[in-house]
DSSP file (Angstrom, degrees, kcal/mol; ACC not computed):
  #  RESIDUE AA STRUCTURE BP1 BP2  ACC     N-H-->O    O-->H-N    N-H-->O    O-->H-N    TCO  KAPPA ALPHA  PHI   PSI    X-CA   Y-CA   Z-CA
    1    1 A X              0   0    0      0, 0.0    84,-0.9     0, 0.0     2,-0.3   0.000 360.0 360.0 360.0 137.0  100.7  123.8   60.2
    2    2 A X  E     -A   84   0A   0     82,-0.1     2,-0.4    83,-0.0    82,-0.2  -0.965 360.0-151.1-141.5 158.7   98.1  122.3   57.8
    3    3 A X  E     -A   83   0A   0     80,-0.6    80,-2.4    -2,-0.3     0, 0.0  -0.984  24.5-114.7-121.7  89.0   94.7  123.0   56.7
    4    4 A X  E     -A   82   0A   0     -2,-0.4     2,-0.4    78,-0.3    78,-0.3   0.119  41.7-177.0 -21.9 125.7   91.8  120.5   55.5
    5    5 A X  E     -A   81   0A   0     76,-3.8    76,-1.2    78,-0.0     2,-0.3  -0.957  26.3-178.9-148.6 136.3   90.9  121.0   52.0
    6    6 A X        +     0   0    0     -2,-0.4     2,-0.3    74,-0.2    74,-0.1  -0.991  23.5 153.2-117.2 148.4   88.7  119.7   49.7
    7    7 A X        -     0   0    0     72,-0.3    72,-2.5    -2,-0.3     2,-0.3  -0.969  32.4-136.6-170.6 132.2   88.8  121.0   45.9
    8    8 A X  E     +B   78   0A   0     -2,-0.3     2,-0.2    70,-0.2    70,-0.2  -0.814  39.8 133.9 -85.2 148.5   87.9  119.9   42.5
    9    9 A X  E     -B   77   0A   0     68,-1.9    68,-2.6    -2,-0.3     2,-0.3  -0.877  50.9 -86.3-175.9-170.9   90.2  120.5   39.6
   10   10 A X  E     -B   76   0A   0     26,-0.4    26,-7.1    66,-0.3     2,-0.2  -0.801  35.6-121.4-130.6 146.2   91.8  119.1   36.4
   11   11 A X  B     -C   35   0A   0     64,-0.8    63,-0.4    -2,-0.3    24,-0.2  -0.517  27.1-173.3 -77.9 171.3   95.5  117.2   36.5
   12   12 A X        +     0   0    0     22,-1.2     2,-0.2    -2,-0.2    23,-0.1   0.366  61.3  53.8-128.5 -11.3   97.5  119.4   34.1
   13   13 A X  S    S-     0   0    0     21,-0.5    60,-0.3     3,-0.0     2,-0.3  -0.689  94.6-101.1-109.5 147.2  100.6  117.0   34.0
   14   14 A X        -     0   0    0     -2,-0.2    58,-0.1    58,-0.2    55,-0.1  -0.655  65.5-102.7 -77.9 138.7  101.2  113.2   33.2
   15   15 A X        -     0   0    0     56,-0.5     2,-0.5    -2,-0.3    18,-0.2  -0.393  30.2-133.9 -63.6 155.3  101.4  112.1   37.3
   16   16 A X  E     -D   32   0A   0     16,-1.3    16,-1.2    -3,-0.0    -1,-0.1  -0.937  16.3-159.1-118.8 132.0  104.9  111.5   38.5
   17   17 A X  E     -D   31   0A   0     -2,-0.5     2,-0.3    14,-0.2    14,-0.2  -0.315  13.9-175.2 -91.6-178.5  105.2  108.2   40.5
   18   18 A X  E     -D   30   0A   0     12,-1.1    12,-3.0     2,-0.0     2,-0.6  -0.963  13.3-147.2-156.2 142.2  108.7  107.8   43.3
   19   19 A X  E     -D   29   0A   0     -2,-0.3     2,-0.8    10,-0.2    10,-0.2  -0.934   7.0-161.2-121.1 137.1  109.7  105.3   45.1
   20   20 A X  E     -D   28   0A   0      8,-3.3     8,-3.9    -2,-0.6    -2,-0.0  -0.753  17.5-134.3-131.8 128.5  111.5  105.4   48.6
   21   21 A X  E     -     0   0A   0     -2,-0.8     2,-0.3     6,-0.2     5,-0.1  -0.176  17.5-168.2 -74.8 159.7  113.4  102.6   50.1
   22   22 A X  E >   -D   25   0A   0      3,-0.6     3,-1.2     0, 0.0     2,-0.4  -0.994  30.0-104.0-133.3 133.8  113.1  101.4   53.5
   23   23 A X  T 3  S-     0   0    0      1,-0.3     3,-0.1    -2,-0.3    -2,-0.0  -0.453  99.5  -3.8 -90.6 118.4  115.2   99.2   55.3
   24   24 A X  T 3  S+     0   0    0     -2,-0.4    -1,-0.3     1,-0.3     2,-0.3   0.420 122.7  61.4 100.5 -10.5  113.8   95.8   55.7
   25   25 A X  E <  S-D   22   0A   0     -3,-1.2    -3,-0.6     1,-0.0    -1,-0.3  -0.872  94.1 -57.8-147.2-175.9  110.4   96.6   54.0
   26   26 A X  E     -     0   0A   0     -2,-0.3    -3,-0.0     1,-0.2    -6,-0.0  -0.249  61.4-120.8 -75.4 134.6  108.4   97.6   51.1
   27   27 A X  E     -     0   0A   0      1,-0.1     2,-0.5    -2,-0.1    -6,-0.2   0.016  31.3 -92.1 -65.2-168.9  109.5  100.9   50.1
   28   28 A X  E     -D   20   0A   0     -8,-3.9    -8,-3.3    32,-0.0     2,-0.3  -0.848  35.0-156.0 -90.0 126.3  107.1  104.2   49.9
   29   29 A X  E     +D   19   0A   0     -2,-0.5    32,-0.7    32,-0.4     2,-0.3  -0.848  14.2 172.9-131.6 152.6  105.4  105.4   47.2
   30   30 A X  E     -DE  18  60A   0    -12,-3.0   -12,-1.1    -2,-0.3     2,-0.5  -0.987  17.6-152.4-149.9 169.4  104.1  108.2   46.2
   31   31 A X  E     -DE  17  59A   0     28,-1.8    28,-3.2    -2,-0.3     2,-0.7  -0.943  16.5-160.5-130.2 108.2  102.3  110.0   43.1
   32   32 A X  E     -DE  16  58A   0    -16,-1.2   -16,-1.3    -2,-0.5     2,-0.4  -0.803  10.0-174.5 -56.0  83.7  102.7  113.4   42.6
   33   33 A X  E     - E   0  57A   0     24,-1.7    24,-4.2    -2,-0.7     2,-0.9  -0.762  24.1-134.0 -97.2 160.1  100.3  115.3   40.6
   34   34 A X  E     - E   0  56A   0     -2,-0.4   -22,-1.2    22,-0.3   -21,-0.5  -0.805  38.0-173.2-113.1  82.9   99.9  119.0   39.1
   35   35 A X  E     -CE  11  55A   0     20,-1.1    20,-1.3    -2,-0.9     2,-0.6  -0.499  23.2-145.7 -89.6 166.6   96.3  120.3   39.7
   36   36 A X  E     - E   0  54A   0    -26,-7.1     2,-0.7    18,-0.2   -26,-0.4  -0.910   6.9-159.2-105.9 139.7   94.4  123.0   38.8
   37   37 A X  E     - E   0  53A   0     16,-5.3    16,-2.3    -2,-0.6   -28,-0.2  -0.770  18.4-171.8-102.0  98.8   91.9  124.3   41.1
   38   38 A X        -     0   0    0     -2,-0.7     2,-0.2    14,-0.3   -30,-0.2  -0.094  15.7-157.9 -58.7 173.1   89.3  126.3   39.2
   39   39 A X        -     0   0    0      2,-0.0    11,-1.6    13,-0.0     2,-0.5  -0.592  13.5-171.3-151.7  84.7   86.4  128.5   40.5
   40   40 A X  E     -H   49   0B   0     -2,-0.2     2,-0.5     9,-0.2     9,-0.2  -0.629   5.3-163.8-109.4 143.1   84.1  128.8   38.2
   41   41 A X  E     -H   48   0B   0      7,-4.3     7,-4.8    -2,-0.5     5,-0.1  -0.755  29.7-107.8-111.3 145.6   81.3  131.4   38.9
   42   42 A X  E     +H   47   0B   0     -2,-0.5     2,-0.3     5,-0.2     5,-0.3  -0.261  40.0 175.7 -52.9 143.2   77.7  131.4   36.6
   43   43 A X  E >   -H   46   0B   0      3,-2.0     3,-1.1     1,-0.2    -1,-0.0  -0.890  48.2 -96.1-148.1 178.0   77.7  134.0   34.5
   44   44 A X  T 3  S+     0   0    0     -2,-0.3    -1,-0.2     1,-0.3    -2,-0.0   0.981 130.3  49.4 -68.3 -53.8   74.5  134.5   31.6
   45   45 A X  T 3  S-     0   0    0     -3,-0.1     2,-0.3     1,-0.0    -1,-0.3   0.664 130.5 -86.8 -24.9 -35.7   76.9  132.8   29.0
   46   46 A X  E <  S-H   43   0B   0     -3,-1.1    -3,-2.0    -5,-0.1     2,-0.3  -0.726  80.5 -17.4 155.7-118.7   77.9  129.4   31.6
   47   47 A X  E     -H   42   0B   0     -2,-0.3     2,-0.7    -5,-0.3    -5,-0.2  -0.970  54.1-152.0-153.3 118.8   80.3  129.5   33.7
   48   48 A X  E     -H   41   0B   0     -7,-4.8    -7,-4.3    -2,-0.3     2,-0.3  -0.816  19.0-126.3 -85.1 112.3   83.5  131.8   34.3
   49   49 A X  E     +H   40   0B   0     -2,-0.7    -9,-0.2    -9,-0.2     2,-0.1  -0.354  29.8 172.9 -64.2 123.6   86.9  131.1   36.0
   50   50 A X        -     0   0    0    -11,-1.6    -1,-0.1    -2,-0.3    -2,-0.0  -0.391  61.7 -17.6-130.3  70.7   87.6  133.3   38.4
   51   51 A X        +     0   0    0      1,-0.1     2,-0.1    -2,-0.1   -13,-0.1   0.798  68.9 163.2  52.1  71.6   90.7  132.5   40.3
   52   52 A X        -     0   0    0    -13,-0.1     2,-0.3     1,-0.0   -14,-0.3  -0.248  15.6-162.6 -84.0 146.6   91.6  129.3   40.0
   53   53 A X  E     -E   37   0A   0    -16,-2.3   -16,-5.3    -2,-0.1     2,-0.5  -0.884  18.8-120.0-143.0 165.2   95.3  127.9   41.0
   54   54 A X  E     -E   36   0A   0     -2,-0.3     2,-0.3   -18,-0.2   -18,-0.2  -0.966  29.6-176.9-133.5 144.0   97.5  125.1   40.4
   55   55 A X  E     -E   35   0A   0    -20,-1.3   -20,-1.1    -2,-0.5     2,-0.6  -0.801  25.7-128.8-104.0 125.0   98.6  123.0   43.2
   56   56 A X  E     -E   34   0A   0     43,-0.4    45,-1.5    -2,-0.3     2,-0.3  -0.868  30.2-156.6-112.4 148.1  100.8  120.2   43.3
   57   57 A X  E     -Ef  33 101A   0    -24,-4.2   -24,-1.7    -2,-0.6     2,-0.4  -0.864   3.7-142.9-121.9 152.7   99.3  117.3   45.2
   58   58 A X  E     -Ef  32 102A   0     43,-1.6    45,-1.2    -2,-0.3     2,-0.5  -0.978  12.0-174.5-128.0 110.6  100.9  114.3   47.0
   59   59 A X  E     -E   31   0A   0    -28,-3.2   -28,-1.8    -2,-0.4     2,-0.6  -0.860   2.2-176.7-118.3 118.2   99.6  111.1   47.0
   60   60 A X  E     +E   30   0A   0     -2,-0.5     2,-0.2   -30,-0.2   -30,-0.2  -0.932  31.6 135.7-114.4 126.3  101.4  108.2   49.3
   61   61 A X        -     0   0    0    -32,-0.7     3,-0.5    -2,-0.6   -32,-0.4  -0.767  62.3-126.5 161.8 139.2   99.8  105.3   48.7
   62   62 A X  S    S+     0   0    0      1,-0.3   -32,-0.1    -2,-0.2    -2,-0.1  -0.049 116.2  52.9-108.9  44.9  101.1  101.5   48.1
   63   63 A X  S    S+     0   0    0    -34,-0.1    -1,-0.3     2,-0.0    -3,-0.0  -0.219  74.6 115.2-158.5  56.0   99.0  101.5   44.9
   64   64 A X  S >> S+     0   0    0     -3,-0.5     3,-2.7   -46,-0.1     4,-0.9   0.707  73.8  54.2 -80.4 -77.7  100.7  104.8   43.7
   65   65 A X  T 34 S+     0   0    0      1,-0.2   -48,-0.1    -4,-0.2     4,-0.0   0.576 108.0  42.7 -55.6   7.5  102.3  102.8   40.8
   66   66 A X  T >> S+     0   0    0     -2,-0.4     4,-1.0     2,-0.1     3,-0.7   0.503 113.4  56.1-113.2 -22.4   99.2  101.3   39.2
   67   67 A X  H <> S+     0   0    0     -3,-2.7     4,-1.0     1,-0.2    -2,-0.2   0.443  93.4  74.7-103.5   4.0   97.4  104.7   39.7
   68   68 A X  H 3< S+     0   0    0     -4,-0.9   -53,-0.3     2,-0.2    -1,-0.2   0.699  98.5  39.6 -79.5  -9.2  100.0  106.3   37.8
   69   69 A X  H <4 S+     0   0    0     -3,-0.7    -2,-0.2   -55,-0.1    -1,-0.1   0.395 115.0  51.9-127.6 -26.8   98.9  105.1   34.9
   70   70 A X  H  < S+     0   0    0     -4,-1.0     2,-0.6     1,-0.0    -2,-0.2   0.564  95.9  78.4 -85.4   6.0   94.8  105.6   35.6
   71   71 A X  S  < S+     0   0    0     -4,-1.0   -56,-0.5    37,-0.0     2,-0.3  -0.959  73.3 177.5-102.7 124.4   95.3  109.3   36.6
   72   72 A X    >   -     0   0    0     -2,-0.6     3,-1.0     1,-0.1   -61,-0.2  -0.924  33.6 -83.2-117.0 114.4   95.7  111.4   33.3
   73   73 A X  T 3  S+     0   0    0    -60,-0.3   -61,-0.2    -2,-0.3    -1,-0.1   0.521 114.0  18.7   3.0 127.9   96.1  115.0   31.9
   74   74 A X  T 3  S+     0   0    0    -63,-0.4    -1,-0.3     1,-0.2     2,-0.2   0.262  88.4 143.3  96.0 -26.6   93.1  116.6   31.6
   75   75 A X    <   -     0   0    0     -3,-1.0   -64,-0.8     1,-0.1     2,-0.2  -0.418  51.3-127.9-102.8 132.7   91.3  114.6   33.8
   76   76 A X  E     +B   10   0A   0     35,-0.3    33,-1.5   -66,-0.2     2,-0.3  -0.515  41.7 174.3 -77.3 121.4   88.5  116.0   36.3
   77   77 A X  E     -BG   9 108A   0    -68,-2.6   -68,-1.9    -2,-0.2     2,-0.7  -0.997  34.5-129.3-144.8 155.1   89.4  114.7   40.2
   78   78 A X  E     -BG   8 107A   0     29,-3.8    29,-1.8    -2,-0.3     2,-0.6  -0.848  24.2-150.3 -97.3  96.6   88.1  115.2   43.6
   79   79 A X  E     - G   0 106A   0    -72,-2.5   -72,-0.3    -2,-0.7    27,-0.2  -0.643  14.3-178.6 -61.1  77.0   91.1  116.2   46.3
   80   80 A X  E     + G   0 105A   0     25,-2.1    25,-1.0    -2,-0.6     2,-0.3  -0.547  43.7  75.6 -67.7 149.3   90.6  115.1   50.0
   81   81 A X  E    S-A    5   0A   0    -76,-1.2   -76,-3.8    22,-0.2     2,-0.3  -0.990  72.8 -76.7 157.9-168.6   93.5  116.2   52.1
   82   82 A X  E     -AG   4 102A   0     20,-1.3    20,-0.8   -78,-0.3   -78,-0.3  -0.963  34.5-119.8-135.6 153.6   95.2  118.9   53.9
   83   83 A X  E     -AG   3 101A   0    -80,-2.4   -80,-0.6    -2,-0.3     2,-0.4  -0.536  25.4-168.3 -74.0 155.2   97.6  121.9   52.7
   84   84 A X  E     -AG   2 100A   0     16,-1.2    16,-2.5   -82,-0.2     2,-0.8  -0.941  15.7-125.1-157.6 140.9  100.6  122.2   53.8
   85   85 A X        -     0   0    0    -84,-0.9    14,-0.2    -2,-0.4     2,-0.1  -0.473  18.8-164.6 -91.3 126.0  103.0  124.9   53.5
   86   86 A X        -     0   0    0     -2,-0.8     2,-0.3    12,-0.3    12,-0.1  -0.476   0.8-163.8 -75.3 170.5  106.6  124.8   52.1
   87   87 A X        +     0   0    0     10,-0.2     2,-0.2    -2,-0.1    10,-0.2  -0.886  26.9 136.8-104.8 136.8  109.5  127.3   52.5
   88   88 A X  E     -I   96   0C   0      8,-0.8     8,-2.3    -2,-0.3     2,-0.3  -0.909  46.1-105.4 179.9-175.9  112.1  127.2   50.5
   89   89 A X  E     -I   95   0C   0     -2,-0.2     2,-0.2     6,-0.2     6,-0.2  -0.789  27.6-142.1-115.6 136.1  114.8  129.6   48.3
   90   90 A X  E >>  -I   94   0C   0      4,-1.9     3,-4.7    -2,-0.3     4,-1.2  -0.633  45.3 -75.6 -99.2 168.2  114.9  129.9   44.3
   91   91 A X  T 34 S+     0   0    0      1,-0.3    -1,-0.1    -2,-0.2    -2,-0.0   0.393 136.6  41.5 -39.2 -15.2  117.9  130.2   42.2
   92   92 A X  T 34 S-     0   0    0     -2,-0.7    -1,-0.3     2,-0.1    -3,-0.0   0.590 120.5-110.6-115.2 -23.7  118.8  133.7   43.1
   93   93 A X  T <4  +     0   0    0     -3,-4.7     2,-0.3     1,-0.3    -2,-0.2   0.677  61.7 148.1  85.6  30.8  117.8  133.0   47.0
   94   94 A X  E  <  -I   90   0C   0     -4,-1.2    -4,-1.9     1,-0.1     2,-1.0  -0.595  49.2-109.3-102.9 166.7  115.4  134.5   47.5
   95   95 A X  E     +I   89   0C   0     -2,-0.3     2,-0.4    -6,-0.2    -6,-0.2  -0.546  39.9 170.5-110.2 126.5  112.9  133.2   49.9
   96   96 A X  E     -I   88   0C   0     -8,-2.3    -8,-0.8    -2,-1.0     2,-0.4  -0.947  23.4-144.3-142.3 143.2  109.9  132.0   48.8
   97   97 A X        -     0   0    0     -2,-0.4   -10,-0.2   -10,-0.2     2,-0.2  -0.819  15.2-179.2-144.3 117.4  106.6  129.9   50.2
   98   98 A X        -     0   0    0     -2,-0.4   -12,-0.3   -12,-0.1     2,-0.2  -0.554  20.0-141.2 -94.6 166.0  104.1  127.1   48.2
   99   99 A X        -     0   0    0    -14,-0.2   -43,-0.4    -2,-0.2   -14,-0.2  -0.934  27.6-175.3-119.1 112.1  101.2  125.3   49.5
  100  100 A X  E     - G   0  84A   0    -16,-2.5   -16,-1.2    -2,-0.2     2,-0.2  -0.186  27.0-101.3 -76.3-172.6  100.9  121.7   48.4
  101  101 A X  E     -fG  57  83A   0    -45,-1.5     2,-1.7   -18,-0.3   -43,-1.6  -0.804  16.0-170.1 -63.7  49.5   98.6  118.9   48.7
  102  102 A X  E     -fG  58  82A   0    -20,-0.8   -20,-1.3   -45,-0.2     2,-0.9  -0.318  34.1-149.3 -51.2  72.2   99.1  116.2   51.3
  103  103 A X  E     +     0   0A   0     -2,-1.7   -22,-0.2   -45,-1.2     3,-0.2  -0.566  35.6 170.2 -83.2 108.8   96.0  113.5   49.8
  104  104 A X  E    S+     0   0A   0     -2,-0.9     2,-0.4   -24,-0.2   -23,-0.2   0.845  79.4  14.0 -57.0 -39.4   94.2  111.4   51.8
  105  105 A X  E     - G   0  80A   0    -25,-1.0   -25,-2.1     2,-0.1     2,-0.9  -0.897  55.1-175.2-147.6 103.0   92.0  110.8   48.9
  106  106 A X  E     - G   0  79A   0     -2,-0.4   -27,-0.2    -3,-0.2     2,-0.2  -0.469  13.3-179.2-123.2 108.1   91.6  111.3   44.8
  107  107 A X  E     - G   0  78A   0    -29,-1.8   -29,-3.8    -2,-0.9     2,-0.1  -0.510  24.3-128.0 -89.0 139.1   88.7  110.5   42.9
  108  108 A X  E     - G   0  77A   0    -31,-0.2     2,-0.4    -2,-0.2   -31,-0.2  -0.318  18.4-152.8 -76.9 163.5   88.0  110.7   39.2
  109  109 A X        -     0   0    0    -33,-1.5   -33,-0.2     2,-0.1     2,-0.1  -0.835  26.0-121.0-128.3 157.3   84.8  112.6   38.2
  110  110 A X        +     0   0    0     -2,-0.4     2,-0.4     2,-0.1     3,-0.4  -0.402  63.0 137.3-113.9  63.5   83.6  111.4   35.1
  111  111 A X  S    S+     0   0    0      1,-0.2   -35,-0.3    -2,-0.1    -2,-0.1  -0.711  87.8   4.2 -72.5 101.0   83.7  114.7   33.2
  112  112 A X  S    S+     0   0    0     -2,-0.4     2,-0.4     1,-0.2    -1,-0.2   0.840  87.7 140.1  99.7  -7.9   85.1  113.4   29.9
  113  113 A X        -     0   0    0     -3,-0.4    -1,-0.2     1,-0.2     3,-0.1  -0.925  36.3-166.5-125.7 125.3   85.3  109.7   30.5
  114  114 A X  S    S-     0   0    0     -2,-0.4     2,-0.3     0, 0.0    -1,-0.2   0.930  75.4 -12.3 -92.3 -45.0   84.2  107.7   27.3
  115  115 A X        -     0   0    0      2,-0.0     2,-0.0     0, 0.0     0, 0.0  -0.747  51.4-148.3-142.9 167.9   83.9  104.1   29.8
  116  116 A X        -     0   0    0     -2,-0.3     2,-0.4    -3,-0.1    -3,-0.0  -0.535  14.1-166.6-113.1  82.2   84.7  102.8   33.0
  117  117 A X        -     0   0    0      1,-0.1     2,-0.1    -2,-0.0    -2,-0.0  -0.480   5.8-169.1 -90.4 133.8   85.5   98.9   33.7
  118  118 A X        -     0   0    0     -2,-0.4     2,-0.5     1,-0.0    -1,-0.1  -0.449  13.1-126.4 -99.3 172.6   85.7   97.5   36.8
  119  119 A X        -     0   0    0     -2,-0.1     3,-0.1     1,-0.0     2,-0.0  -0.823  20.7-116.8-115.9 161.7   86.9   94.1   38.1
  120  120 A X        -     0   0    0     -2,-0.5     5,-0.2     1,-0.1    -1,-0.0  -0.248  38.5 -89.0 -81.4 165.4   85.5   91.7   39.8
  121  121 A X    >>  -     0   0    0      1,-0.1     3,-1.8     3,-0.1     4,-0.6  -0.327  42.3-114.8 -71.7 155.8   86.6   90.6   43.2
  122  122 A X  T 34 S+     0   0    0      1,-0.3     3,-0.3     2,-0.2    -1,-0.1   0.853 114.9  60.7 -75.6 -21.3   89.1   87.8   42.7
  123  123 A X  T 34 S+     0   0    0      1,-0.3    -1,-0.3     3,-0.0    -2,-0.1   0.533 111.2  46.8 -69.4 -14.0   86.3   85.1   44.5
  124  124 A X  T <4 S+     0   0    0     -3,-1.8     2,-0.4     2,-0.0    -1,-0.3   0.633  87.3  94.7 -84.6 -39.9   84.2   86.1   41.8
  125  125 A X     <  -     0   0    0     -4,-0.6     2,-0.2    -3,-0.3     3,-0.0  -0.425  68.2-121.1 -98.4 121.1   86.1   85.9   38.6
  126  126 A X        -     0   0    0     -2,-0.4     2,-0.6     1,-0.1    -1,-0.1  -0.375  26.2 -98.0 -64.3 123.4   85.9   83.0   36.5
  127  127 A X        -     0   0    0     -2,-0.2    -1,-0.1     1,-0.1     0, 0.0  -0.213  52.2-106.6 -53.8 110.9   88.6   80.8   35.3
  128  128 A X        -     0   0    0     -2,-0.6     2,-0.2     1,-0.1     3,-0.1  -0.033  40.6-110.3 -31.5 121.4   89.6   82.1   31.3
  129  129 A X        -     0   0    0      1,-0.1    -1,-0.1    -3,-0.1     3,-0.0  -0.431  32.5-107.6 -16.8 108.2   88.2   79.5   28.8
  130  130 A X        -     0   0    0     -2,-0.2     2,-1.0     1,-0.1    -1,-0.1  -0.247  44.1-104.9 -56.4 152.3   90.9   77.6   27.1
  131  131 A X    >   -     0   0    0      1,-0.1     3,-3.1    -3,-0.1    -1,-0.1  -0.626  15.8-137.6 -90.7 112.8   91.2   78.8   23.2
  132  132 A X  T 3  S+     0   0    0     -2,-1.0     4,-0.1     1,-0.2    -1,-0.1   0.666  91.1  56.3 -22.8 -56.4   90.0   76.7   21.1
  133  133 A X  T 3  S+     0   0    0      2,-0.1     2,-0.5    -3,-0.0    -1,-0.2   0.378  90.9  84.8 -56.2 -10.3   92.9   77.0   18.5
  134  134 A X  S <  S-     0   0    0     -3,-3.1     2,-0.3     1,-0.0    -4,-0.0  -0.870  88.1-108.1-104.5 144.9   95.1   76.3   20.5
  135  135 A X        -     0   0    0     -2,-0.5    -2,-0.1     1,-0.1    -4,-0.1  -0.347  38.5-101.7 -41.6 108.6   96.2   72.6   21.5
  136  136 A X              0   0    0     -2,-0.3    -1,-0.1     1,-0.2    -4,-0.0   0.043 360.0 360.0 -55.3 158.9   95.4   71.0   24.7
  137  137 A X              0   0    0      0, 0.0    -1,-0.2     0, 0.0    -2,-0.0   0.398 360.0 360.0-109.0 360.0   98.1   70.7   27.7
């Protein structure tokens, strides 16, 4: 059984990417991140956390390894997706129940983010100038 969710929050972890092979095709990938979901309520000071949770979210993707390396600690993102509940037993056996993050979707917020460059579409980008210092081919 799963649940829709959307939820803003901070990664708390460097992401971990995986890969899984497939026979005959490009494997699966996926990125794994640790969020927190805060809830922060106004108070006359700002703003107060008031029961806030950490999550782990799962993101399967075939541009999981390139986004392992733009998703970073610390970093403010927006979770589309659905919950979904685990079972399962800890060291002693006893039986005990997460809810992850199955994400359709994660976006950075730019809380915190000194730049952002994008690239241009490849139909767009202009062939690099040879360097001058260097000797012609």
């Amino acid at each position: 059984m799963s649940t829709y969710f959307i939820g803003e929050g901070n990664i708390g972890t460097a992401p971990e990417y995986r890969e899984f092979p497939r026979d005959n095709d490009e494997p699966r990938r996926l990125l794994r991140l640790n969020v927190y979901f805060d809830n922060p309520v106004p108070t006359k000071d700002g703003f107060e956390d008031r029961g806030g949770y950490w999550a782990p979210v799962e993101l399967w993707h075939h541009d999981a390894e390139q986004w392992q390396v733009l998703f970073q600690k610390g970093m403010r993102v927006l979770v589309d997706g659905r919950t979904v509940r685990e079972e399962w037993e800890d060291r002693e056996e006893n039986p005990r129940v997460t809810f992850k993050i199955e994400a359709r979707r994660v976006s950075i917020l730019p809380y915190r983010l000194a730049r952002v460059m994008l690239l241009a579409p490849p139909e767009l980008q202009r062939p690099e100038a040879p360097n001058e210092d260097e000797p012609a081919r």
